[in-house]
N, C-alpha and C positions, 0 to 999 in steps of 0.2 A: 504494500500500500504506500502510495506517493506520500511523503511530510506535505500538510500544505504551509505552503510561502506565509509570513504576516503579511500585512497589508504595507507594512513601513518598520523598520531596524536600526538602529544606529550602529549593525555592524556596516550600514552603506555610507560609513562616513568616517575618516581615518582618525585616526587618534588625536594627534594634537590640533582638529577642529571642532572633536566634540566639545559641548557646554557641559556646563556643572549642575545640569538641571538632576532632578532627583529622580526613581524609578516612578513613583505615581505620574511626573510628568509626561514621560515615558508612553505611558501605559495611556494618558487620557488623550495624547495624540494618536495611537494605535487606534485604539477605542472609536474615536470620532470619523478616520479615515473607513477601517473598518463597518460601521455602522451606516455609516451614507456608500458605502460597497466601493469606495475608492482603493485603490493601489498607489506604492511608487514604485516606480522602474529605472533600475541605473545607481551610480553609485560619486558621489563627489568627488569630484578629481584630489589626489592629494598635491597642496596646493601651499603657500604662507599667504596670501591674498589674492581676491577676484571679486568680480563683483556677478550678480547672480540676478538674472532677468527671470520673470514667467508673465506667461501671454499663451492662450489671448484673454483678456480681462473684461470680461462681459458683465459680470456679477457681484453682488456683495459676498454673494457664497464662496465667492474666490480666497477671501478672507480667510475664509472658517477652515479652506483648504490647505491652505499655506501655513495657517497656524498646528494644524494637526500634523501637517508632514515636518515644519522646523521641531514641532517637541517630539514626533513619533522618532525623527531621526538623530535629537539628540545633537543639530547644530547650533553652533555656536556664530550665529549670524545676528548680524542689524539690519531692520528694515528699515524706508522708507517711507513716510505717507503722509499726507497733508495736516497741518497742523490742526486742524479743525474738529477732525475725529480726536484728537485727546482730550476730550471730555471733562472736565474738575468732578472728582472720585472716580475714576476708570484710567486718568494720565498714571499711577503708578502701576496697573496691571500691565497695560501696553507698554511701557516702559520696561520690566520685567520680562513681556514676551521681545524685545528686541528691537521697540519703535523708537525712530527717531526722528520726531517731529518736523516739518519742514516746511519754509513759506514759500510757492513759488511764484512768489512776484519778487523775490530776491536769489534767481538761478548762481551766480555766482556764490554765493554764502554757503548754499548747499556744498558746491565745490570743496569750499574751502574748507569747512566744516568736516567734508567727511575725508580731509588728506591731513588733518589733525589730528581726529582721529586713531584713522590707521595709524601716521606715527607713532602715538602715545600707546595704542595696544600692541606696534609690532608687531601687524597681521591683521587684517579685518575682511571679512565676505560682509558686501553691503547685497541686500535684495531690493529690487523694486520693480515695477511697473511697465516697461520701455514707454506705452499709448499715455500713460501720466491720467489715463481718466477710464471710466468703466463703461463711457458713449463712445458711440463711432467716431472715428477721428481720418482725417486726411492725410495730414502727415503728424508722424510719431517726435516727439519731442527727443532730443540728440544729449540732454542732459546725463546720462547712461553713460553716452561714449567721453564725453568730458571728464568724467569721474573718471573711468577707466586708463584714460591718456594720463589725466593727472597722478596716477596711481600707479600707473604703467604695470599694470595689471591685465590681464583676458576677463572676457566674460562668459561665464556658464550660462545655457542659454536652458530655463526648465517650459517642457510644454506642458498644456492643463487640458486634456480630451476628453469632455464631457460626453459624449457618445459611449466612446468605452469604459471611461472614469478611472483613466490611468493617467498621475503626474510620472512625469519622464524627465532624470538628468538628461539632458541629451547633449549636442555638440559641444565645445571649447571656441569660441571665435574669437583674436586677435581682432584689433582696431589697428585701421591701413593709416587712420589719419585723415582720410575722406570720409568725412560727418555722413552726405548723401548716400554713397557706394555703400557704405557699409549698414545706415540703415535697410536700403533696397536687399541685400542680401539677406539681413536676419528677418526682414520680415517675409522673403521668401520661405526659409526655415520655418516661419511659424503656421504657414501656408496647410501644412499638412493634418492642425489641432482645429479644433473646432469647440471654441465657447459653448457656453451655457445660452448663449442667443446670439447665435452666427449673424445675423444683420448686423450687429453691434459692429462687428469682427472690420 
């Protein structure tokens, strides 16, 4: 008889990036992926810094997604997201899960902010958004590849297919330095996943 797989492990993520989070946290990311019939697939690069995109972001449930595969797997990641959602009594939860608030009508502070950061930790996986919104968008905002330059770092690029209901490490993409070209490429990559409400996509 086959073992079946968990649905998410933090044996898919090398040792000096997992976090310090405790087994029940563990267990309540399993838990959650699990119970909405989610999987992850793939395994984080071992890596000292990257920054970590997933798309396509159609949903709020994208959230509840992301939050169950960083504690199912035990990464040791900071997110991104609008400063808006940290709420007064809920800012020290999301802070706890790895949020780090952001205004983006001041895109450079972000920048800067998060290559301080990484200095002061000596190593950081930042995740976020590439679209920056959960509506359909035209063109994707380049604030991603910025971070990345300034970090000189690659980006792990994670897909979310709601069809199948499998998040996927997938490719490692280098930035050329052409903001354009390189968008066009990864959003081809992400061509292949399909949101929770593909119009959005």
């Amino acid at each position: 008889m086959t073992k079946k797989l968990p649905a998410v492990s933090q044996d898919q993520v090398p040792m000096h990036l997992r976090g310090t989070r405790n087994a029940f946290s563990r267990w309540l990311g399993r838990s959650v992926l699990k119970a909405l019939g989610w999987r992850v697939e793939g395994t984080i690069p071992d890596l000292k810094r990257f920054i970590l995109i997933g798309a396509p972001h159609t949903s709020n449930w994208d959230f509840v997604l992301a939050m169950g595969c960083f504690l199912g797997l035990n990464l040791r990641v900071r997110w991104m997201a609008k400063n808006t959602i940290f709420k007064p009594g809920v800012t020290w939860f999301m802070e706890w899960l790895g949020g780090i608030p952001t205004d983006r009508n001041n895109p450079k502070m972000i920048v800067d902010n998060v290559a301080r950061l990484a200095e002061k930790e000596n190593g950081v996986i930042i995740g976020l958004t590439p679209e920056g919104t959960r509506k359909k968008v035209v063109k994707w905002k380049t604030g991603f590849l910025r971070i990345a330059n300034e970090l000189d770092c690659p980006i792990v690029m994670i897909g979310v297919d709601y069809p199948k209901r499998i998040i996927t490490v997938g490719e490692l993409f280098h930035p050329t330095g052409d903001n354009d070209a390189d968008v066009a490429t990864i959003r081809e990559y992400y061509g292949q996943f399909e949101g929770k409400f593909p119009e959005q996509c």
